[in-house]
OpenMM code with the backbone's topology and positions (N, CA, C; nanometers):
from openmm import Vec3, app, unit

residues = "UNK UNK UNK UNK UNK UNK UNK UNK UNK UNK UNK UNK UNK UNK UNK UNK UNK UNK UNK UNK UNK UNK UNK UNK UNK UNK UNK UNK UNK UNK UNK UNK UNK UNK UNK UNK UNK UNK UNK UNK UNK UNK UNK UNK UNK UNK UNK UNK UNK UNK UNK UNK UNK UNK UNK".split()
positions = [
    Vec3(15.0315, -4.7285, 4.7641),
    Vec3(15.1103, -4.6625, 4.6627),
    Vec3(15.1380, -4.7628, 4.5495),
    Vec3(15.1177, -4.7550, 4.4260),
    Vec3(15.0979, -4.8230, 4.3275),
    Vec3(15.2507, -4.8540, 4.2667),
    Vec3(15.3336, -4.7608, 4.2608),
    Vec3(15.4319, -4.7763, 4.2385),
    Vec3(15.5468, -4.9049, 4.2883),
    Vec3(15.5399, -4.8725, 4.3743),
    Vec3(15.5458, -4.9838, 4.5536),
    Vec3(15.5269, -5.1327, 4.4897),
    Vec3(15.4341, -5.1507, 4.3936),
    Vec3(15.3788, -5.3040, 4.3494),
    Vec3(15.4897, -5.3846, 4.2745),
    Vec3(15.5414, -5.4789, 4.3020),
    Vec3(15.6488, -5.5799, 4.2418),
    Vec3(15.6378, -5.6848, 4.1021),
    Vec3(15.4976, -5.7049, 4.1223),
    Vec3(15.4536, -5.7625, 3.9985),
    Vec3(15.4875, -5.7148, 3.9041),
    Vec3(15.4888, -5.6321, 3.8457),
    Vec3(15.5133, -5.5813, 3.7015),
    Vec3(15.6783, -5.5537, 3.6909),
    Vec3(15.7170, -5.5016, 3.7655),
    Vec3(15.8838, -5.4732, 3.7714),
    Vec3(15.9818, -5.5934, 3.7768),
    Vec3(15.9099, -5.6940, 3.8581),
    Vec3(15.9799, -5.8535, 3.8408),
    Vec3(15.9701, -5.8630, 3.7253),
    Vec3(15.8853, -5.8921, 3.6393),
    Vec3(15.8276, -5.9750, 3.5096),
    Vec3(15.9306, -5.8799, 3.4049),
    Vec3(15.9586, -5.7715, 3.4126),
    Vec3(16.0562, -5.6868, 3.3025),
    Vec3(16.1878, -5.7085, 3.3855),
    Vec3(16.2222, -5.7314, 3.5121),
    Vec3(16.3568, -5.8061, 3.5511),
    Vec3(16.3830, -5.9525, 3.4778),
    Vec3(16.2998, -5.9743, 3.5058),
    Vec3(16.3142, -6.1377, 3.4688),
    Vec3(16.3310, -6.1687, 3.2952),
    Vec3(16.2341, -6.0500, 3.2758),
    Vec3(16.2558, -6.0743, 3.1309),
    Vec3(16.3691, -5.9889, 3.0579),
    Vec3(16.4173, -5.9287, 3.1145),
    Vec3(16.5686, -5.7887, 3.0870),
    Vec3(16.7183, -5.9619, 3.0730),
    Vec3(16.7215, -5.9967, 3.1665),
    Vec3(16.7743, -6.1009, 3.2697),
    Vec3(16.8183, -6.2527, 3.1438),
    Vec3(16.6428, -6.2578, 3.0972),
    Vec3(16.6750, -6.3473, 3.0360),
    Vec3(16.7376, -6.3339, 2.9008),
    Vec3(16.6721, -6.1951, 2.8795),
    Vec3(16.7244, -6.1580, 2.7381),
    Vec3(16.8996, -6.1886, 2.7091),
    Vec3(16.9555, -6.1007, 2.8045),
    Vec3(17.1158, -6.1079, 2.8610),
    Vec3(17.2000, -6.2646, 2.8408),
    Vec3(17.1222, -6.3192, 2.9493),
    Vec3(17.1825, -6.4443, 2.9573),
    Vec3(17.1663, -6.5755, 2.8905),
    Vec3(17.0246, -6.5402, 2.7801),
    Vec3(17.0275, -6.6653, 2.7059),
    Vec3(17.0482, -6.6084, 2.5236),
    Vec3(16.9831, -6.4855, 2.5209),
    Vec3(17.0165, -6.4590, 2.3417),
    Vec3(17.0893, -6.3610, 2.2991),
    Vec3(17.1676, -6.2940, 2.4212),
    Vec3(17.3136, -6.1789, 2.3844),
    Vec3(17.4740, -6.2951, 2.3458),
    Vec3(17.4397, -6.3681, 2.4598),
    Vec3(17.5732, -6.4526, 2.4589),
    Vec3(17.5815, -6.5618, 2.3246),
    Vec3(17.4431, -6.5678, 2.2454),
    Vec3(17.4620, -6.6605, 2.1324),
    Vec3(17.4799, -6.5690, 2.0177),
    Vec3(17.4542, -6.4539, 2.0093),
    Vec3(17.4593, -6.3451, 1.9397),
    Vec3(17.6073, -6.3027, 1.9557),
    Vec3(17.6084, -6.3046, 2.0059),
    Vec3(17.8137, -6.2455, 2.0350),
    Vec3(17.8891, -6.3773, 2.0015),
    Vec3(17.8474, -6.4957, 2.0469),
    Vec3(17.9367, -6.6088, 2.0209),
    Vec3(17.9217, -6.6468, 1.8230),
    Vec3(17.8110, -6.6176, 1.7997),
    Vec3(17.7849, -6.6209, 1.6476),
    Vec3(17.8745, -6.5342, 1.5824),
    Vec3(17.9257, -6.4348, 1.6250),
    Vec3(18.0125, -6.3333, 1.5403),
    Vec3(18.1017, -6.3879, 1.4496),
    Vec3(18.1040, -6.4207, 1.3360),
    Vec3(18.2686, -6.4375, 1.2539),
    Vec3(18.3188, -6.3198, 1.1938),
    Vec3(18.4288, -6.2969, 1.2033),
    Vec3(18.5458, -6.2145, 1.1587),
    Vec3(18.5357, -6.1942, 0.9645),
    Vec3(18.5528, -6.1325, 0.9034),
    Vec3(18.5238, -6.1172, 0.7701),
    Vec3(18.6501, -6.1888, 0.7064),
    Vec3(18.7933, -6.1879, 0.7809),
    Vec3(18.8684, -6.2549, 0.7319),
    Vec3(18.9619, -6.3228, 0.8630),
    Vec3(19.0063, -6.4217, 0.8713),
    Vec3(19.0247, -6.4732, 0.9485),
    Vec3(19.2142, -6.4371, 0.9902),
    Vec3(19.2733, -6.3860, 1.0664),
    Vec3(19.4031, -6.3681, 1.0211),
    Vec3(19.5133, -6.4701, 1.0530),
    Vec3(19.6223, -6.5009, 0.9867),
    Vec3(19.6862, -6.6365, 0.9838),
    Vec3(19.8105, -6.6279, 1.0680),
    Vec3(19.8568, -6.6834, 1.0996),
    Vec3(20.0598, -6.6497, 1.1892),
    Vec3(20.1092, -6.6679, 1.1132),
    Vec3(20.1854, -6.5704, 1.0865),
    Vec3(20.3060, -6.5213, 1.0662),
    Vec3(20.4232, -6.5420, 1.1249),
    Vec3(20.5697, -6.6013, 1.0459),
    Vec3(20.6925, -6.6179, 1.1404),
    Vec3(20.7272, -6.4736, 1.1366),
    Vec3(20.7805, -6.4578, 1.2871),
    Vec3(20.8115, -6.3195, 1.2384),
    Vec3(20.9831, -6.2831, 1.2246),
    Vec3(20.9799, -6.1812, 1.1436),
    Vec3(21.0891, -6.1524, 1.0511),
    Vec3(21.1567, -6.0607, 1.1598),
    Vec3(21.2873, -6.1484, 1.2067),
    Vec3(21.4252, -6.0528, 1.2933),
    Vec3(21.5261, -5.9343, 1.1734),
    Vec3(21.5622, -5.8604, 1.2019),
    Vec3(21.6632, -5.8172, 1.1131),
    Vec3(21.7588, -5.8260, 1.1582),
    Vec3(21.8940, -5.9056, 1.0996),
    Vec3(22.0017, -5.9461, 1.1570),
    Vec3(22.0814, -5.7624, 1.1783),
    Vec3(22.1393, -5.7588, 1.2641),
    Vec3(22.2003, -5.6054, 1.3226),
    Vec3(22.3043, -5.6037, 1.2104),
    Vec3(22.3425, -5.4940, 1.1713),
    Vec3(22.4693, -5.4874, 1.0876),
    Vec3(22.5796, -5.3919, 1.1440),
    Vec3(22.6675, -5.4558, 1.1039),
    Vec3(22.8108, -5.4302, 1.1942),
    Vec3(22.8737, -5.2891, 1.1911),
    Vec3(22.8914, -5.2328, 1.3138),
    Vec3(22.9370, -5.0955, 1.2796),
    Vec3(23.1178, -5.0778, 1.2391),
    Vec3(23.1246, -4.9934, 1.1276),
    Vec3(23.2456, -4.9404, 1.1236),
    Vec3(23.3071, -4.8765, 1.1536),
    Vec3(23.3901, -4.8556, 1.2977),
    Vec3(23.4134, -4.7421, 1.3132),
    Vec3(23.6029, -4.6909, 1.3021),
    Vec3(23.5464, -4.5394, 1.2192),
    Vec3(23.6841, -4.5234, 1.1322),
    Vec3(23.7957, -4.4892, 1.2457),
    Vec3(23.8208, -4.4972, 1.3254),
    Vec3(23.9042, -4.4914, 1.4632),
    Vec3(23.9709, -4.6241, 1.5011),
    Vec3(23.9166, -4.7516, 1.4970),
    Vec3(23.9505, -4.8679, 1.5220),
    Vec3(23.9856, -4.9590, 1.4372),
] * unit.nanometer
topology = app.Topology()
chain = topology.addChain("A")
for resn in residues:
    res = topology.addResidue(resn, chain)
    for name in ("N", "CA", "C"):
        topology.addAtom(name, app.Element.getBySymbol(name[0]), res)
């Protein structure tokens, strides 16, 4: 049964395999961001005091 044969199905594993693990991960690690974003302190709002007309 011809199908059954390993030779050819290794060689597109191997080569699926390598694709993945040697030129996806430099391709993804190459990515830069169009703008880079900076920190920020961030801004509390001090609470403001309630008045209440009873007290």
């Amino acid at each position: 049964m011809p199908q059954l044969n390993p030779n050819p199905w290794f060689a597109i594993l191997m080569f699926t395999w390598l694709v993945f693990l040697y030129y996806l991960p430099m391709k993804i690690m190459g990515h830069t961001y169009p703008s880079e974003q900076t920190a920020q302190i961030p801004y509390f709002a001090q609470p403001e005091n309630w008045l209440w007309p009873w007290f």
